[in-house]
GUBA-400705 format. One record per residue: residue number from 1; x, y negated, z of N, C-alpha, C in turn; residue in three letters. Coordinates in steps of 0.1 Angstrom, whole numbers, plus 5000, padded with zeros to 4 digits. Example, Ala and Ser with C-alpha at 12.3 -4.5 7.8 and 13.67 -1.06 7.14 Angstrom:
2
<resi=1 neast=5132 nnorth=5057 nup=5078 caeast=5123 canorth=5045 caup=5078 ceast=5132 cnorth=5033 cup=5078 resn=ALA>
<resi=2 neast=5128 nnorth=5022 nup=5071 caeast=5137 canorth=5011 caup=5071 ceast=5129 cnorth=5000 cup=5079 resn=SER>
END
This chain:
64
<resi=1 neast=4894 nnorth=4914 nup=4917 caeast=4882 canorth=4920 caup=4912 ceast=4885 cnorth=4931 cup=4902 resn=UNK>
<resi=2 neast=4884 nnorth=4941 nup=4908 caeast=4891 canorth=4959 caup=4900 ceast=4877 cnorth=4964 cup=4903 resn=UNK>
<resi=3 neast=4877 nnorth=4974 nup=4897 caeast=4870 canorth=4987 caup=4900 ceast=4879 cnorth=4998 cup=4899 resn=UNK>
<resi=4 neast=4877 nnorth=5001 nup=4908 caeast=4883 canorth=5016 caup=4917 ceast=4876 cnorth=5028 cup=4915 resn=UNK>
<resi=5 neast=4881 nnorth=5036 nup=4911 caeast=4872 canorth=5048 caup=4909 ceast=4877 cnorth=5058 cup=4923 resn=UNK>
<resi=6 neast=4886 nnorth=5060 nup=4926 caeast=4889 canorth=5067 caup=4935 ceast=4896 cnorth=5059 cup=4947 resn=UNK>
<resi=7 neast=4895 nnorth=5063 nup=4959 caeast=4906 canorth=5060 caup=4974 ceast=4907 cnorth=5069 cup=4984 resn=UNK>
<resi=8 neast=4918 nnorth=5068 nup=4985 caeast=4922 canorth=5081 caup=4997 ceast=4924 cnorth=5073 cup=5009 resn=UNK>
<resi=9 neast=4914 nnorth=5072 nup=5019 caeast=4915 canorth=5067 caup=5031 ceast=4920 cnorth=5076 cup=5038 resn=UNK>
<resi=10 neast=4931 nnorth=5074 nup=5047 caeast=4932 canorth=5084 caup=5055 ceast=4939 cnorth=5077 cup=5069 resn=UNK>
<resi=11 neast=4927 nnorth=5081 nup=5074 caeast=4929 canorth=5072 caup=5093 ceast=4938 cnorth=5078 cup=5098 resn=UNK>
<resi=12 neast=4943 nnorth=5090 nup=5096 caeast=4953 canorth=5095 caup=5109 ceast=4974 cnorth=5094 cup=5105 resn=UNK>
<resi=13 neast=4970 nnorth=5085 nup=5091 caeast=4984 canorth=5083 caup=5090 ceast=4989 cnorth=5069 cup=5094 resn=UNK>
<resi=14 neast=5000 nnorth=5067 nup=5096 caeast=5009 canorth=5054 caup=5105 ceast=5010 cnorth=5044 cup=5091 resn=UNK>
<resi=15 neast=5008 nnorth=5049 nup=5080 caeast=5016 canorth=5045 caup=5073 ceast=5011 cnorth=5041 cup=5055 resn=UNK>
<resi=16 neast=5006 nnorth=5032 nup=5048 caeast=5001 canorth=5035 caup=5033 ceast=5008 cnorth=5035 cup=5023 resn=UNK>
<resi=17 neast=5013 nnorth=5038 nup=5012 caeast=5024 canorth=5037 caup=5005 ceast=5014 cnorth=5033 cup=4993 resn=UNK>
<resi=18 neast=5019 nnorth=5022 nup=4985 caeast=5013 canorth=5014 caup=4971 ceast=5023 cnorth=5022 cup=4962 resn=UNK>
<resi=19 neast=5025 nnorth=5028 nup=4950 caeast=5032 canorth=5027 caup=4938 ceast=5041 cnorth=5012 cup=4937 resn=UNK>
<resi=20 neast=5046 nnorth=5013 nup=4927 caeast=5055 canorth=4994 caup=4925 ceast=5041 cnorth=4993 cup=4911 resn=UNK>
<resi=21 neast=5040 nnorth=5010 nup=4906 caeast=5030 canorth=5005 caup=4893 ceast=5017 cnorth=5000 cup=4897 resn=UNK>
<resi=22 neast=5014 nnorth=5009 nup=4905 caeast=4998 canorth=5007 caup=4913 ceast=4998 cnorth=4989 cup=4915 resn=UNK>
<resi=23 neast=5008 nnorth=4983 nup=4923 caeast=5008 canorth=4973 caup=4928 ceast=5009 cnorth=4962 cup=4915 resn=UNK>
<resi=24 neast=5015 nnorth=4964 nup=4907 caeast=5014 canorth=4960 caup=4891 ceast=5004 cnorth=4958 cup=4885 resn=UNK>
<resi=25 neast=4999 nnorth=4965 nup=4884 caeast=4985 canorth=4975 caup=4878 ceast=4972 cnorth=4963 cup=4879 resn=UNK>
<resi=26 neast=4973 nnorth=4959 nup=4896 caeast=4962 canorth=4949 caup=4905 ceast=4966 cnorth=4940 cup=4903 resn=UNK>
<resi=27 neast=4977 nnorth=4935 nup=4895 caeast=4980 canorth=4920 caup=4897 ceast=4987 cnorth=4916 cup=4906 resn=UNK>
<resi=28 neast=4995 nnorth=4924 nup=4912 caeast=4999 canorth=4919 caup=4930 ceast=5012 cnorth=4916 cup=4927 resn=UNK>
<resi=29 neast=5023 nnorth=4905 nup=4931 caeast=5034 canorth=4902 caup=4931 ceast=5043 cnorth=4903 cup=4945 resn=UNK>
<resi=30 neast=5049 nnorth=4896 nup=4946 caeast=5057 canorth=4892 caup=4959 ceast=5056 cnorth=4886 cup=4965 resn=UNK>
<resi=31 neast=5050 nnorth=4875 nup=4961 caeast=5043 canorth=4862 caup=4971 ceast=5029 cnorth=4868 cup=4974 resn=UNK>
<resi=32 neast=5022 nnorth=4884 nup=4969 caeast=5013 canorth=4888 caup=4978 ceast=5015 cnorth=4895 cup=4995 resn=UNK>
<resi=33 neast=5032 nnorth=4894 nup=4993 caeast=5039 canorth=4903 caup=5002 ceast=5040 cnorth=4895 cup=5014 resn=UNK>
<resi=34 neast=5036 nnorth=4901 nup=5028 caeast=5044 canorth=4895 caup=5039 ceast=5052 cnorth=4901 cup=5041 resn=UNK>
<resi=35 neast=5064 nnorth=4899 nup=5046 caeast=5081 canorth=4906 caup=5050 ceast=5076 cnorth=4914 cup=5059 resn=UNK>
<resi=36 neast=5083 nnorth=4926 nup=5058 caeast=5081 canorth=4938 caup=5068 ceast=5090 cnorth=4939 cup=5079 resn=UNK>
<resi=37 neast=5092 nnorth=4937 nup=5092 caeast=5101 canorth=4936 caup=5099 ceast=5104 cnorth=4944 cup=5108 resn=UNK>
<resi=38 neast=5098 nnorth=4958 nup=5108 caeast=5095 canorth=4971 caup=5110 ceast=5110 cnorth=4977 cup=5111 resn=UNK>
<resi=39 neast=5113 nnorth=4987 nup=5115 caeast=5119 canorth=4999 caup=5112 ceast=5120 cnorth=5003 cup=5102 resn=UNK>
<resi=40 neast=5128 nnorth=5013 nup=5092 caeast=5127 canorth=5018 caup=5083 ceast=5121 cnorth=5027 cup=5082 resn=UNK>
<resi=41 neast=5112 nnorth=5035 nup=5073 caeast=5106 canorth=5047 caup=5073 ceast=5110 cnorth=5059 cup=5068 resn=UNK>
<resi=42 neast=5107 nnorth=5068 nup=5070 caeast=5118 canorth=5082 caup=5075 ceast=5103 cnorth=5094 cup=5061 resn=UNK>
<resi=43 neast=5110 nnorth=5099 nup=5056 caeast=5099 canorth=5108 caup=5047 ceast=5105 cnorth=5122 cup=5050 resn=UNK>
<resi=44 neast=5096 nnorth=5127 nup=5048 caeast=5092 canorth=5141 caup=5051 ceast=5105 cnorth=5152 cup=5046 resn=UNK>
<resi=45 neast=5116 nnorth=5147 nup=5038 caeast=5128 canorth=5151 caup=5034 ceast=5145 cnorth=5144 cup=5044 resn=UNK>
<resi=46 neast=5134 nnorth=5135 nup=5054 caeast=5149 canorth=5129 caup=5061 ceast=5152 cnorth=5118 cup=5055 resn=UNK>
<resi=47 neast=5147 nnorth=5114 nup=5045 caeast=5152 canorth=5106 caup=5036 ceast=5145 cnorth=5092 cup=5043 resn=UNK>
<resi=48 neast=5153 nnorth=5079 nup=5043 caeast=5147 canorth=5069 caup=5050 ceast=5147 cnorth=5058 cup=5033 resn=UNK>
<resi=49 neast=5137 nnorth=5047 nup=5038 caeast=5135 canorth=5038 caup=5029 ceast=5130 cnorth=5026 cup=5036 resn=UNK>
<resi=50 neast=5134 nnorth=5015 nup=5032 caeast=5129 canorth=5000 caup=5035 ceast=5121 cnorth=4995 cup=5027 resn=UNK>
<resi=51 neast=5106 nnorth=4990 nup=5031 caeast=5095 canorth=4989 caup=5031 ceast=5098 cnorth=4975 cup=5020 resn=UNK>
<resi=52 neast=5094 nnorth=4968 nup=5011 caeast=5094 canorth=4956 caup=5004 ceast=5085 cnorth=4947 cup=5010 resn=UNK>
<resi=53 neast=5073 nnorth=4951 nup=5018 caeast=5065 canorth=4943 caup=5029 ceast=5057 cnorth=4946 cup=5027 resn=UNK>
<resi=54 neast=5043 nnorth=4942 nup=5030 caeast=5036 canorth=4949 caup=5034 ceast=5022 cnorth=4940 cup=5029 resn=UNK>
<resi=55 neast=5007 nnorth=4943 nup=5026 caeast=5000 canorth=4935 caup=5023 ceast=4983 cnorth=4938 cup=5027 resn=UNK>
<resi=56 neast=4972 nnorth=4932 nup=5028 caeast=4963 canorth=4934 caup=5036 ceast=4954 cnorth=4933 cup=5025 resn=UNK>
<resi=57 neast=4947 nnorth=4943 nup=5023 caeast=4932 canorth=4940 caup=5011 ceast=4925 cnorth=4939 cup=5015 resn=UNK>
<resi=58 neast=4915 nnorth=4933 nup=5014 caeast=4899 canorth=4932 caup=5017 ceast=4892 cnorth=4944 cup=5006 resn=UNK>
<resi=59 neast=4884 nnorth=4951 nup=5007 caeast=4876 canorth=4957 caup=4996 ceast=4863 cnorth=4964 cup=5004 resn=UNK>
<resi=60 neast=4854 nnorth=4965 nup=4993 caeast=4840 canorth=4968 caup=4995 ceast=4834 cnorth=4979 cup=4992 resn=UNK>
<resi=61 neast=4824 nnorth=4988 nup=4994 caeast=4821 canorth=4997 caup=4986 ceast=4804 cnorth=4998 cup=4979 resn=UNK>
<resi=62 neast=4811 nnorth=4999 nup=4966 caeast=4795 canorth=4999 caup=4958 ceast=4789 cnorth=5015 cup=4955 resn=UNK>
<resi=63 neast=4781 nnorth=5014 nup=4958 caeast=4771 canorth=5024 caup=4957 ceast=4768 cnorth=5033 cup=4943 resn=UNK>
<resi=64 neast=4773 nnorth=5042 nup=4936 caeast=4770 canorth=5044 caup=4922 ceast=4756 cnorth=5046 cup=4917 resn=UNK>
END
């Protein structure tokens, strides 16, 4: 139960990336995490990175 002021939806990417603070921020731990069992992911510099897992929100939108 947050209020959000801003979200960047964006349907044509494979991929969402959380902050570790963002994820902090919500209250979210590790035991919010399911294990990612994926591939590693590759960024726009070549640089690859393993995912900490991965997690599913529900959220709504209110009307200002």
């Amino acid at each position: 139960n947050f209020e959000v002021r801003r979200v960047l939806v964006d349907p044509g990417s494979s991929v969402d990336i959380m902050y570790a603070h963002t994820f902090e921020t919500i209250q979210l731990n590790e035991r919010n995490l399911t294990p990612y069992v994926g591939s590693d992911l590759q960024g726009f510099n070549g640089t690859t990175t393993k995912p900490w897992g991965y997690v599913e929100m529900k959220w709504r939108q209110l009307d200002s």
